[in-house]
Steps between C-alpha positions, in 0.01 A plus 500: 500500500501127498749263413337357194393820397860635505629219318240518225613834448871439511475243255221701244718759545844328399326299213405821342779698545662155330253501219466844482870566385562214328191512284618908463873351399396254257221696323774796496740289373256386204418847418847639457604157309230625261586870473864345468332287196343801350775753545732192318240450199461897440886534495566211267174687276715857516837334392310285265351808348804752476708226355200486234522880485869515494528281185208641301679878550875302401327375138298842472608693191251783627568809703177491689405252721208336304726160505467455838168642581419210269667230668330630795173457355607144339597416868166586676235395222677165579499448827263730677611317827843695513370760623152719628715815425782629286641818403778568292601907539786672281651867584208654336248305619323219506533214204295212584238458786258229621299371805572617815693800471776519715665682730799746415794438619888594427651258241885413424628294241611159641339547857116349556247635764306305695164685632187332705148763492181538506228609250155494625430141648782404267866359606724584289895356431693777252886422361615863343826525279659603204632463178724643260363549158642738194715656835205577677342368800187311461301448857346162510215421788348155575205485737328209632203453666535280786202552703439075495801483688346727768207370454619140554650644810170662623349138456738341659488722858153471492490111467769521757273677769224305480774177527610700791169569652426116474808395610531736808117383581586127476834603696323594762229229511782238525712703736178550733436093468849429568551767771147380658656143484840585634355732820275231579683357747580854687076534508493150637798615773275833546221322516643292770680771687167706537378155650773471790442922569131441542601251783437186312876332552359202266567714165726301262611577170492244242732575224628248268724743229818327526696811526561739753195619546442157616804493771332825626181300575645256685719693710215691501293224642799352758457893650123441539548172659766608698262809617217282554688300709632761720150644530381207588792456732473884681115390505560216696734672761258805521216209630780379749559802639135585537469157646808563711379803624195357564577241704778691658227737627298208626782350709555813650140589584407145677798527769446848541209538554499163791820719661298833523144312604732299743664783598226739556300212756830509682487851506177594581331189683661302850570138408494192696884382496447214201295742297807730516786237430225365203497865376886551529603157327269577213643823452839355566430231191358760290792734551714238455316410107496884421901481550546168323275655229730823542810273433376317196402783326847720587675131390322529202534868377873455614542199274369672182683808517864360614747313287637249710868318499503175419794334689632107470320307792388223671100379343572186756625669814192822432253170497634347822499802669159569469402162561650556892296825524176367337511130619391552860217747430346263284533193761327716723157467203599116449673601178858306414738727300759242342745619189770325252732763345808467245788660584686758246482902515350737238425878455228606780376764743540249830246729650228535256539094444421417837235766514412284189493199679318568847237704296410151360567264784203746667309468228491109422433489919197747419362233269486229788167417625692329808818298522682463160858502323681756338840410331772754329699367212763699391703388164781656264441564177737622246340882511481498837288311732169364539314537824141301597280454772249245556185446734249266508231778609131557357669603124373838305251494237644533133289787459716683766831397422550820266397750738670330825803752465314832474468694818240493745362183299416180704333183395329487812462836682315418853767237519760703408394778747440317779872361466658831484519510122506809258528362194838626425742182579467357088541843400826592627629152418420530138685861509807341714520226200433754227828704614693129496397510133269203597156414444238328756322221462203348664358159459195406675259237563152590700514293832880362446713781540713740340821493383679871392844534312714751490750563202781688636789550201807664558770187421580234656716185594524169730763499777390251726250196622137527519406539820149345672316580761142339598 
């Protein structure tokens, strides 16, 4: 059963349980404060009529009762509105009778009877007593007819139940209105909910109640976006890793299958001497990619599924000591390696850093056409420490900049290849700053070089002189 449906019922229900028994008290209420009324004007009408009876039999110089059967008379051809019955009834019998005729009852001097009956359709209200006259006992009965009362009452229900009838109908008009009003906003969340199930993560809810109902929808909404966004997010790294794969495969396949065809002429054919040594070195280089390829991607895996301890070190003495490792291999392709770094210590992995570091001193030397210059700067900052390299090389697109760090991706692959490159350099720096709680960032101009930043933060402060070197 629906909402709106259940609270049109609840509140039909409760309005005429409401109306039902307060309508029921009231018109009770009115029909005993008549009875009450009628039951009061008959009793004053019985005294009113034995005190008449009384006196006529004290001034009576007659033994019978023809005084007071009189006086009875007297009373009703005056007022026919006293009573619709009367009966006055000695030892012997009966003395005076009229109307209705009553019902029999013991009688007592001084004690009064009240009686409620029915005759036919007729209601009936009877006071029964006595009297002494002569030193006998005279019975006296009143009877009034008050079927108007019931009557009145009978009316009065039946007006009721139609009020009822209306009321409960317009009850549950409004209720339905204001129940269709009020779940509204729960169709509108439905609504959108059935949206987000059928795969469409766009479904919003507007609601604009003011209430609750309207917190609900906008928490409501924040859990949509929030979804969306890590759909679009797991969406995302599901095309990476197909790409990955992808491209992992094709890495593979390429040097493979040069070793094996290399391999197999070895194998099967007699070379001259230089054919041999041509076949060996290029299955020596391509052996030698596979297991720099092998090494990336173990450095990689390894750096997403270890927490690593960041320990107060050197950013200044890391730089200088890959300068001295890096600096003659690039003399040797006419590249100058030259660095300025601050001193001070903050919160690194020493190892990772300087992975860091000759991962993009081999890159910016990548990016040379020919001779160049590639310069480290290395600076504290008060979160850490802020680490950038700078070439002067052939610069990326800015198309490319936001893919440069996903595996296997290279701005230029022949290039890339033919200098030993996999593509997985940028990627395992942006990790190696991700677990520094950094961020990288790459600035690039087409034909003028490149300059990438690494924001390492861990804390940090100045302890000594900057120290330059060309």
């Amino acid at each position: 059963m629906r909402l709106r449906v259940k609270m049109t019922l609840g509140a039909v229900t409760l309005l005429a349980l409401i109306f039902g028994i307060c309508g029921s008290l009231l018109i009770s209420a009115s029909f005993d404060a008549t009875l009450e009324s009628e039951r009061s004007s008959a009793l004053r009408t019985y005294y009113s009529v034995q005190s008449t009876l009384q006196l006529a039999n004290s001034i009576s110089t007659q033994t019978d009762y023809n005084d007071i059967v009189e006086a009875l008379s007297i009373l009703e051809s005056r007022d026919r509105e006293l009573w619709d019955g009367v009966l006055l009834a000695g030892e012997s019998g009966d003395l005076y009778r009229s109307g209705i005729t009553p019902r029999s009852v013991d009688t007592e001097p001084g004690r009064c009877t009240v009686l409620y009956g029915e005759s036919g359709d007729m209601r009936l209200l009877q006071i029964s007593g006595a009297l002494t006259a002569n030193t006998s006992k005279l019975s006296l009965y009143i009877v009034r007819d008050i079927t108007e009362a019931y009557r009145l009452r009978d009316k009065e229900l039946a007006t009721y139940r139609r009020l009822l009838v209306l009321t409960v109908a317009l009850g549950a008009a409004g209720s339905w209105l204001m129940a269709a009003l009020l779940t509204r906003p729960l169709t509108r969340l439905t609504r959108a909910s059935r949206q987000i199930a059928a795969g469409d993560l766009t479904g919003r809810a507007a609601v604009r109640s003011g209430d609750e109902l309207e917190d609900l929808a906008n928490e409501f909404n924040a859990m949509a976006g929030r979804l969306e966004a890590n759909i679009q997010e797991l969406q995302e790294h599901a095309r990476r890793q197909t790409e990955f794969m992808g491209s992992f495969a094709h890495e593979l396949k390429n040097p493979m299958t040069s070793i094996i065809g290399y391999a197999d002429l070895l194998r099967r054919r007699m070379l001259s001497e230089e054919e041999a040594q041509d076949a060996a070195n290029y299955i020596f280089s391509e052996g030698r990619r596979l297991e720099s390829l092998s090494i990336k991607l173990l450095d990689l895996l390894l750096l997403q599924k270890r927490d690593f301890e960041l320990t107060p070190s050197s950013p200044a003495a890391i730089v200088a000591g890959v300068v001295r490792v890096m600096r003659p291999q690039l003399a040797r392709s006419g590249v100058t390696l030259g660095y300025r770094a601050a001193p001070g210590r903050c919160m690194l992995e020493p190892d990772l850093v300087k992975s860091l570091l000759i991962n993009l001193v081999d890159n910016a030397r990548k990016a040379m056409e020919g001779a160049g210059a590639v310069f480290i700067l290395s600076e504290m900052t008060p979160e850490g420490c802020r680490l950038s390299v700078t070439d002067n090389g052939r610069g990326i697109p800015e198309e490319e900049v936001s893919r440069i760090t996903e595996a296997f991706y290279r701005v230029d692959k022949s290039r890339s290849r033919a200098q030993g490159g996999v593509g997985l350099g940028l990627a395992l720096c942006d990790e190696i700053v991700r677990l520094h709680g950094g961020e990288l960032i790459i600035r690039s101009v087409l034909g003028r070089g490149t300059i990438i930043t690494a924001e390492l933060k861990g804390g940090a402060a100045q302890d000594a002189e900057t120290e330059d070197e060309p």
